[in-house]
C-alpha positions as CSV (number, residue, x, y, z in Angstrom):
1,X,0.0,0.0,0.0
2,X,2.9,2.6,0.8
3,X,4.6,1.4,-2.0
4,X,1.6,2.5,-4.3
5,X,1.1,5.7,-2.6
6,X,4.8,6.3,-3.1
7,X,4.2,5.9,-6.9
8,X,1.3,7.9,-7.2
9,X,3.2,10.9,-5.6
10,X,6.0,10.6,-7.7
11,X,3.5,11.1,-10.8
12,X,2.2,13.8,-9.1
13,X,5.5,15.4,-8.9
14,X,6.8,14.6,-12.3
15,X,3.3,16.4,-13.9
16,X,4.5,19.2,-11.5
17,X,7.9,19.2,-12.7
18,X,7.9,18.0,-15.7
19,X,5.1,19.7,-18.8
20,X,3.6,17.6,-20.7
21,X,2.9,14.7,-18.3
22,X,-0.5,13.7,-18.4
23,X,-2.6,12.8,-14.9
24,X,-5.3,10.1,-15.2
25,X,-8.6,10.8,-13.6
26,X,-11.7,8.7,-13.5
27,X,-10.2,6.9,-16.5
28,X,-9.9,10.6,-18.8
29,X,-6.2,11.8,-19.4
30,X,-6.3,15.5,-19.0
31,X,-3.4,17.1,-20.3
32,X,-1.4,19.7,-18.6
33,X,-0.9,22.9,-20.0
34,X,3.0,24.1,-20.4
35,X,2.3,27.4,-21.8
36,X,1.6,30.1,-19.2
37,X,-2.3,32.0,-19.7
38,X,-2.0,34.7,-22.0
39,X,-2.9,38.2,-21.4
40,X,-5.9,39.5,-22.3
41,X,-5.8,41.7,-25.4
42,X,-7.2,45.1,-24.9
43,X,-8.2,47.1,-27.3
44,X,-6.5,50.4,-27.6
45,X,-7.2,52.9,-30.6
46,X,-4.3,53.5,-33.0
47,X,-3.8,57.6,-34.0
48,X,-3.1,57.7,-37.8
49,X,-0.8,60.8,-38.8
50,X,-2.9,61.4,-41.8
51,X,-6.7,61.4,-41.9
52,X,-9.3,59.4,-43.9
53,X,-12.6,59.4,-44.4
54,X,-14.8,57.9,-41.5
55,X,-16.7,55.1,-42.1
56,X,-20.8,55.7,-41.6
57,X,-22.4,53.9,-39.0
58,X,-26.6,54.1,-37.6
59,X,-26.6,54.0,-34.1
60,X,-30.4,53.0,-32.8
61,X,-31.1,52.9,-29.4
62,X,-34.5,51.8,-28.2
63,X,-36.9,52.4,-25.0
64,X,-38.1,50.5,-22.5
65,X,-41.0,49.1,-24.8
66,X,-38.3,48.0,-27.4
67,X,-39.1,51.4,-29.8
68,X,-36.6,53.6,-31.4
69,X,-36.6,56.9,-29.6
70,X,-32.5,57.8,-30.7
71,X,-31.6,57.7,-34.2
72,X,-28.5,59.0,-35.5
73,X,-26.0,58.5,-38.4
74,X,-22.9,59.8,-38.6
75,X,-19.2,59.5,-39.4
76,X,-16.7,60.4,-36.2
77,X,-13.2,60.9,-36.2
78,X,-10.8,62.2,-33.2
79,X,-8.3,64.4,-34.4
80,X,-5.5,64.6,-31.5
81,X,-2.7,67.6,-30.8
82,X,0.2,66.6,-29.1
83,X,3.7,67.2,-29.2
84,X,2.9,69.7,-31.8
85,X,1.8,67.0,-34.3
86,X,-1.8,66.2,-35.6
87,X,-3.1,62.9,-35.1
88,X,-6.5,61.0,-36.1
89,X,-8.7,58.2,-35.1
90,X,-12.1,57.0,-36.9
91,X,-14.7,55.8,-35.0
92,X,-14.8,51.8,-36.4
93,X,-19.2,51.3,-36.2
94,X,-18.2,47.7,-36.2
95,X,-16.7,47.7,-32.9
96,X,-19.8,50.2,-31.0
97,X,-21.4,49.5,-28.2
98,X,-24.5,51.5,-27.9
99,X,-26.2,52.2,-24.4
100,X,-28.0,55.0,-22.8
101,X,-31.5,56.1,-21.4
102,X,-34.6,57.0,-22.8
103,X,-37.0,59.1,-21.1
104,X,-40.1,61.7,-21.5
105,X,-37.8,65.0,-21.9
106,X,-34.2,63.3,-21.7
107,X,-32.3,60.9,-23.6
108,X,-29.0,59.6,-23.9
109,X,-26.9,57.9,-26.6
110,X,-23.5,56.7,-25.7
111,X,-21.0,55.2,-28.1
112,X,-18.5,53.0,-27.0
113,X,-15.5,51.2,-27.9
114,X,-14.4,48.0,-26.3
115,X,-12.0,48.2,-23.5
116,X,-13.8,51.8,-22.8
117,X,-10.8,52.7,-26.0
118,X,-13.0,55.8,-27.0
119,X,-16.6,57.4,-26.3
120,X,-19.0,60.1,-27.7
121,X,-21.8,60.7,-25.7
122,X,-25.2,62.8,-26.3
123,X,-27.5,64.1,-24.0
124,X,-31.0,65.2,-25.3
125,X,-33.3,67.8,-23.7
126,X,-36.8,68.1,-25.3
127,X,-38.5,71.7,-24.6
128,X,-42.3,71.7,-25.8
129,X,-41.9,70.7,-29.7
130,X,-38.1,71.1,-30.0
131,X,-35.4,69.2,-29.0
132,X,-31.8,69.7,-29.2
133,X,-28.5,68.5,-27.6
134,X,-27.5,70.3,-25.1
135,X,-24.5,67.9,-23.7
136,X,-21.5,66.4,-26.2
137,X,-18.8,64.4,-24.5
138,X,-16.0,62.6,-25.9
139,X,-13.2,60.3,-24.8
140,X,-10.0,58.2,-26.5
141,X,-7.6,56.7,-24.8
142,X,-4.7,55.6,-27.8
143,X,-1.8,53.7,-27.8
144,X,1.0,56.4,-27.5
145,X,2.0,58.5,-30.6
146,X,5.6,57.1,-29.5
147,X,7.6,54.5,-28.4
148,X,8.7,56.1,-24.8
149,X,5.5,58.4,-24.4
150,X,3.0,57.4,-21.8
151,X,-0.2,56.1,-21.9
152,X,-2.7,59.1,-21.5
153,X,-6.5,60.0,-22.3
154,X,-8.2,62.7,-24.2
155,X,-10.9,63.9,-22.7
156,X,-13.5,66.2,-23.9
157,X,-17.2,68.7,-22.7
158,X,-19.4,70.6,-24.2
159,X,-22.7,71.6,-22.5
160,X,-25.1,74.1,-22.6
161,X,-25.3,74.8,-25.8
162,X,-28.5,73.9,-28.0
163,X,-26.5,71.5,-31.0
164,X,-29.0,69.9,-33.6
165,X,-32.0,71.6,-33.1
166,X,-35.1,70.1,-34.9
167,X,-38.6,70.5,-34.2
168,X,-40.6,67.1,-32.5
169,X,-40.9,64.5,-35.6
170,X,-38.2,65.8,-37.3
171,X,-34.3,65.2,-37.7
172,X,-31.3,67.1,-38.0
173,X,-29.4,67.3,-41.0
174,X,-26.3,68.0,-41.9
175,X,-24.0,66.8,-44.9
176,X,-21.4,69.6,-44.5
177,X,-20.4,68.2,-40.8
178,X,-19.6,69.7,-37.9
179,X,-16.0,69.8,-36.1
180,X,-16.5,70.7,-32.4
181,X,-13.1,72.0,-30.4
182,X,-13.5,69.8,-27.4
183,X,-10.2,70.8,-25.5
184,X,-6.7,72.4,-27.1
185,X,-5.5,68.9,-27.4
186,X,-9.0,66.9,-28.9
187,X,-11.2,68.2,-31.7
188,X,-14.4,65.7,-32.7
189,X,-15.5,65.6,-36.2
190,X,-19.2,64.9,-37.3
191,X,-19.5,64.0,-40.9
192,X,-22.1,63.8,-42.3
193,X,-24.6,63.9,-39.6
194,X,-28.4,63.0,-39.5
195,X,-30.1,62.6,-36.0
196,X,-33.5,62.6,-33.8
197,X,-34.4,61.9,-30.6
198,X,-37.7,61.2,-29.0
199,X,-40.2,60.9,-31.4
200,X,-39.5,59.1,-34.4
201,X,-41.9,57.8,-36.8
202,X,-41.8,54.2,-37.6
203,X,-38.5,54.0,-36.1
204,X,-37.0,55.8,-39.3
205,X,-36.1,59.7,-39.8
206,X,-38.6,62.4,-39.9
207,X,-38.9,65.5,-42.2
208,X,-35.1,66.8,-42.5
209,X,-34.1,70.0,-41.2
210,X,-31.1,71.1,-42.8
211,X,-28.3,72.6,-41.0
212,X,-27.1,76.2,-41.9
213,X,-23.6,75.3,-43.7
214,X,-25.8,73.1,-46.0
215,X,-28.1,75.8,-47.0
216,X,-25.5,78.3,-47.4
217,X,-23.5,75.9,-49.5
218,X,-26.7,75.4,-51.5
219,X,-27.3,79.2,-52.1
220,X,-23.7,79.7,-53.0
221,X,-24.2,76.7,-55.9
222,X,-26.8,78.2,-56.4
223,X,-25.5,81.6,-57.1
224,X,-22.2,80.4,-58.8
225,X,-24.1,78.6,-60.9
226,X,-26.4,82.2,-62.1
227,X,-23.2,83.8,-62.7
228,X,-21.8,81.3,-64.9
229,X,-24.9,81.4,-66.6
230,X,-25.0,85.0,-67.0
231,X,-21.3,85.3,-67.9
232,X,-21.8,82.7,-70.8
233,X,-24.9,84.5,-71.7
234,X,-22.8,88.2,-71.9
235,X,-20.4,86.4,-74.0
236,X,-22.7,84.9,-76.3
237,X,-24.4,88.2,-76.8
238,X,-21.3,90.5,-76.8
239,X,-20.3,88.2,-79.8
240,X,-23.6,88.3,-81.7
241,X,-23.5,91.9,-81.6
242,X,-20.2,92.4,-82.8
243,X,-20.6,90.1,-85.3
244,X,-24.1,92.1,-86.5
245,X,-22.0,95.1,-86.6
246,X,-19.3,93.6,-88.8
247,X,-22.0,92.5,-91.0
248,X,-23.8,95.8,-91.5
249,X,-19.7,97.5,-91.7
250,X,-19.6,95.5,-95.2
251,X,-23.7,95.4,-96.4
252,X,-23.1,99.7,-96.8
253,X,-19.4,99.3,-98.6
């Protein structure tokens, strides 16, 4: 009996010593592992030097009866200053979490990365028909820009302010974007934006109210495009007359 105690201990302690031994239990071999756990892998944003185009994602976030009262779409990049360099990070759509709180006169919508690697928060007030937000908040936290600088989050707040205003049913447009200066070091860039809160018909977008850099772009088209006109109109006319001149010159020689 000692001597088969004896021999299971020294099993024991080979497996111990030893990787790759195998213990037998209840008839099953279980193999020991002789790699150590690996770390998990957190996600961490990467800053570009030059900047791209953001990809588009729709971010829905329901009530408590499962119906859409947040709708937005948007493209959102991070654009970084430090050590007197420009930086940029694009919000991945693929990678959002979407949370928040849905309520009679106040609504949320947060986006966030995995790992908490980035947010952009929205805070919705609704006053009689109209509703804007009036609370914009943004984090990253990158890997560093380089290979001895430390780990360190950008943090950004804008409140108080009445951003997206649209009327109840409807949404706010905006094709031009909008680049908010969130702090000296993080800027946020929205393009191109569409978004409602609170009442949304169907789940989907309501009549468009377009932003003022949208119309003013329009008018300026708009404009450019009479002038053009007009100048190419001169010309043509200018041309006909001179040549009806010309052509009289030579009818009285």
């Amino acid at each position: 009996m000692l001597r088969g105690l004896a021999g299971k201990w020294s099993v024991v302690l080979l497996a111990v010593i030893i990787p790759g031994v195998y213990l037998q239990r209840n008839d099953s071999f279980v193999q020991l592992d002789d790699q150590l756990p690996s770390h998990l892998q957190i996600y961490r944003p990467v800053l570009q030097p030059s900047e791209a185009i953001p990809p588009i994602g729709t971010y829905v976030l329901d009530n408590l009866v499962g119906k859409p009262c947040i709708r937005a779409t948007m493209g959102a990049e991070y654009i970084v200053t430090e050590k007197k360099k420009t930086w940029y990070f694009n919000l991945d759509p693929s990678r959002v979490k979407i949370s928040g709180y849905c309520g009679n006169n106040t609504a949320v919508l947060c986006l966030m990365l995995s790992d908490n690697g980035a947010s952009l928060q929205f805070t919705f007030i609704k006053e009689k028909n109209v509703s804007y937000v009036t609370k914009l908040s943004a984090h990253v936290s990158p890997e560093p820009v380089c290979p001895k600088c430390a780990n360190k989050t950008y943090t950004g707040l804008l409140e108080h302010d009445k951003l997206f205003t649209a009327e109840d049913g409807q949404s706010f447009l905006c094709k031009s974007g909008h680049l908010f200066l969130m702090t000296s070091e993080l800027r946020i860039k929205l393009v191109p934006l569409q978004i409602q809160a609170f009442a949304l018909p169907s789940g989907h977008y309501g009549k468009e109210m377009e932003c003022w850099a949208d119309i003013n772009e329009r008018v300026f088209l708009i404009i450019f495009g009479a002038v053009v006109v007009g100048l190419f109109l001169i010309t043509v006319l200018t041309f006909l007359f001179i040549k009806d001149r010309h052509r009289q010159g030579y009818e009285r020689i």
